[in-house]
C-alpha positions as CSV (number, residue, x, y, z in Angstrom):
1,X,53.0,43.4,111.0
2,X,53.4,45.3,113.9
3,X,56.5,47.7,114.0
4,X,56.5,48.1,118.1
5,X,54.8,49.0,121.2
6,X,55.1,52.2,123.4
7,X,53.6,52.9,126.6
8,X,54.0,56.4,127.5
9,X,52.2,59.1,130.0
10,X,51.6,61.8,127.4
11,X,52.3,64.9,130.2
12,X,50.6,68.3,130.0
13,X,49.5,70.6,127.7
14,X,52.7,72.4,125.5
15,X,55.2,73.4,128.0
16,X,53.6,71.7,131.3
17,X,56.1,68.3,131.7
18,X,57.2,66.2,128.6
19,X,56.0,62.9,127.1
20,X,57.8,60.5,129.1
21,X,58.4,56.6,127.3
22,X,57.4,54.2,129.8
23,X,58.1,51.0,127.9
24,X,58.6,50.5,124.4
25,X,59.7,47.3,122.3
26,X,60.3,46.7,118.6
27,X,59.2,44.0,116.8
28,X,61.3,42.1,113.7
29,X,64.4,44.0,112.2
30,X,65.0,47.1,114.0
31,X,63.8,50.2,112.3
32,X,65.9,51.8,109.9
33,X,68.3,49.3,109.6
34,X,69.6,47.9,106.3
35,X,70.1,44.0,105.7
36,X,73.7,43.8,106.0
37,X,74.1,46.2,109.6
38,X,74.2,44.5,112.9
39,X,71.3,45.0,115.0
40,X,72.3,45.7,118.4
41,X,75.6,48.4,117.6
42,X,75.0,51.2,120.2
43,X,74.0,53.6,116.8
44,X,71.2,51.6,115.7
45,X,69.8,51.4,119.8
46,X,70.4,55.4,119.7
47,X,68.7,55.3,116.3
48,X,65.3,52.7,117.6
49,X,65.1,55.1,120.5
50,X,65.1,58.4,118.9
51,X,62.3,56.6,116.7
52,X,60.1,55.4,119.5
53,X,60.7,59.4,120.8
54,X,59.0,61.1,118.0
55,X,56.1,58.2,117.7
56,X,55.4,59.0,121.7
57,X,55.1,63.3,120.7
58,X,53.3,62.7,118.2
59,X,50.6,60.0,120.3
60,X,50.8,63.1,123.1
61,X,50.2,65.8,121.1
62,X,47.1,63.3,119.6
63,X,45.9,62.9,123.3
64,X,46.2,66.6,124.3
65,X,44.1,67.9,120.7
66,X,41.7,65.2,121.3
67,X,41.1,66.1,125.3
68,X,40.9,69.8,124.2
69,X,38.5,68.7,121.5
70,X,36.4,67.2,124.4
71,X,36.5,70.0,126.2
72,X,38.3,68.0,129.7
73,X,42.0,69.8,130.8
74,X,44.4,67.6,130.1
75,X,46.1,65.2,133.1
76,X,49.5,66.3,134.7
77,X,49.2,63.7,137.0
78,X,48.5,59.6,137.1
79,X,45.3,59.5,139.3
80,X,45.4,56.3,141.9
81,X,46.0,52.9,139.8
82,X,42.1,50.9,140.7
83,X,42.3,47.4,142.6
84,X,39.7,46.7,140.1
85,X,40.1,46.0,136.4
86,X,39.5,49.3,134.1
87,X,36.5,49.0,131.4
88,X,38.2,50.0,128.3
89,X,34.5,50.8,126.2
90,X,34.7,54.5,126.6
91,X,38.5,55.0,126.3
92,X,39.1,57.7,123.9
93,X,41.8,56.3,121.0
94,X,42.2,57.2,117.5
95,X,44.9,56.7,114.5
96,X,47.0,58.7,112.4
97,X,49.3,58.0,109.4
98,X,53.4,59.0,109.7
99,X,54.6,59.9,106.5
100,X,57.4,58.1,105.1
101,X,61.2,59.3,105.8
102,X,61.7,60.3,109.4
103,X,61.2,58.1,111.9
104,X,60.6,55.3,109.3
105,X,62.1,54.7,105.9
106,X,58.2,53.3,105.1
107,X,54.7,55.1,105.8
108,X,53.0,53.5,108.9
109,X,49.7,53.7,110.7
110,X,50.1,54.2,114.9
111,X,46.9,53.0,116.8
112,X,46.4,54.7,120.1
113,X,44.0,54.5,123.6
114,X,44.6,56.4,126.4
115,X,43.4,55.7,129.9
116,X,44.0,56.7,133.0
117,X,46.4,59.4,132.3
118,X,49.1,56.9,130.2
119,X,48.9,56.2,126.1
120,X,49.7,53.2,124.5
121,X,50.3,52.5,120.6
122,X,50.8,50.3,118.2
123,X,53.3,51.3,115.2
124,X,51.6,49.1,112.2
125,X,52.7,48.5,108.8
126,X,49.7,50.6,106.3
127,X,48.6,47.0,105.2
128,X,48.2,45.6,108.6
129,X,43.8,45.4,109.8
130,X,43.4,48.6,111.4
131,X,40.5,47.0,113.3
132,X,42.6,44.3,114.4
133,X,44.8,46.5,115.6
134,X,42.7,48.1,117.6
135,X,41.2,45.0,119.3
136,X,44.7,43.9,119.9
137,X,45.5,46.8,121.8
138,X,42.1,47.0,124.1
139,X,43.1,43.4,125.1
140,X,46.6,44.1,126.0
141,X,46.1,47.5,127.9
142,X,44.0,46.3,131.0
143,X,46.5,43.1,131.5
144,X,49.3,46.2,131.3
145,X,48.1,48.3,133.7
146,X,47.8,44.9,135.7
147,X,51.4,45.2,135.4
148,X,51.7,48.8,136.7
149,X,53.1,50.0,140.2
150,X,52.8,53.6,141.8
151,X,56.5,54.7,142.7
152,X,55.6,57.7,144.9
153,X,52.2,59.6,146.1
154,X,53.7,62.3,143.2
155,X,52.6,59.5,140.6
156,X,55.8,58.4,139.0
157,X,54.6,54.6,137.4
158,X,56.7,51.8,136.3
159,X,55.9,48.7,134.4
160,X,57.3,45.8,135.0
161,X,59.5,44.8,132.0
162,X,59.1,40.7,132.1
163,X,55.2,40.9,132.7
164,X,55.2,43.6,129.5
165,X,57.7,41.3,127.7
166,X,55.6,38.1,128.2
167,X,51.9,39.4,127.4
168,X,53.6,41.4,124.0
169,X,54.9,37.6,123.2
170,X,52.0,36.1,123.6
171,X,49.3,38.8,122.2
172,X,51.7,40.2,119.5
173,X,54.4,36.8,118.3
174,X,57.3,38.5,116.6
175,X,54.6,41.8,115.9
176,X,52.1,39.5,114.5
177,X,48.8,40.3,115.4
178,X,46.6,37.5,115.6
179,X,42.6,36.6,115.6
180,X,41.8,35.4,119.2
181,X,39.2,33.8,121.1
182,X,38.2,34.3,124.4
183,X,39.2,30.6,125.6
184,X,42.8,31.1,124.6
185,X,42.5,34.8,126.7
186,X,40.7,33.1,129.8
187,X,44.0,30.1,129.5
188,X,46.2,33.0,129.2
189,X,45.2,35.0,131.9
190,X,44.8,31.9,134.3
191,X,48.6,30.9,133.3
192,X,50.0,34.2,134.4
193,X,47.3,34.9,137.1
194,X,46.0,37.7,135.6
195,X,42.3,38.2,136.5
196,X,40.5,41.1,134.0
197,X,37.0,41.6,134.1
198,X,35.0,40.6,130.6
């Protein structure tokens, strides 16, 4: 099962602008939260935030090691969204473990991509197909940044929360991750007028 989503623009190198959280959503009982506590108290909110924080410094600091690895300076700014729909083939991802204890009382596996300047992740259970996961999230990321709008000329983004809330629901049901085929994507896509190139 997936544990949640985050979108996030990852910043600079140590020191040049912080990881910023974009969007992020949880899936099933919210993390760290024993059966018998309600779910939406202002603690446990406080609680799935500061969670979803340390998940989106840990996905930067991934992105910055892996652009100095390559050799490229790391992005302090968004470049111009494209009309055109982004080819995900070459867009550097990876995956790493979190141990378990903080943020999560169990260990769990985050799945990554970064394009265009932002990051997004998956939080997985360790059981969950990695490969899946993956796949999952290179289907989901062009139809986000669909979903994208430029604020200023300084690059500020935001994403629009019901066209983030209805693609996770459909791609990811209650954080399941499921095998699909391209006829469902195409009826998808033509339902919420989405147009991604194949």
């Amino acid at each position: 099962m997936v544990r949640a989503f985050v979108l996030l623009a990852p910043g600079g190198p140590a020191g040049h602008g912080p990881c910023r959280v974009l969007y992020a959503r949880t899936f099933g009982t919210p993390l760290g939260t024993s059966p018998g506590t309600p779910p939406g108290g202002p603690r446990q909110r406080l609680r799935r935030k500061e969670q979803l924080l340390v998940v989106a410094r840990q996905v930067a600091s991934q992105c910055q090691l892996l652009q100095s690895a390559l050799g490229r300076p790391s992005s302090l700014q968004l470049p111009q969204l494209p009309d055109e729909p982004v080819s995900l083939q070459d867009a550097p991802g990876g995956l790493f473990q979190m141990s378990p204890g903080d943020p999560f009382p169990d260990q769990v596996t985050v799945v990554w991509l970064t394009v265009l300047a932002l990051a997004f992740a998956l939080v997985c259970d360790t059981q969950e197909n990695l490969s899946l996961a993956e796949i999952t999230l290179r289907r989901l990321v062009p139809r986000l940044l669909l979903s994208l709008r430029l604020l200023s000329p300084s690059a500020d983004v935001v994403l629009r929360p019901d066209a983030a809330d209805g693609l996770l629901d459909r791609l990811l049901p209650q954080g399941q991750m499921l095998f699909l085929n391209e006829r469902f994507l195409q009826a998808m896509d033509r339902e919420l007028g989405i147009k991604v190139s194949r």
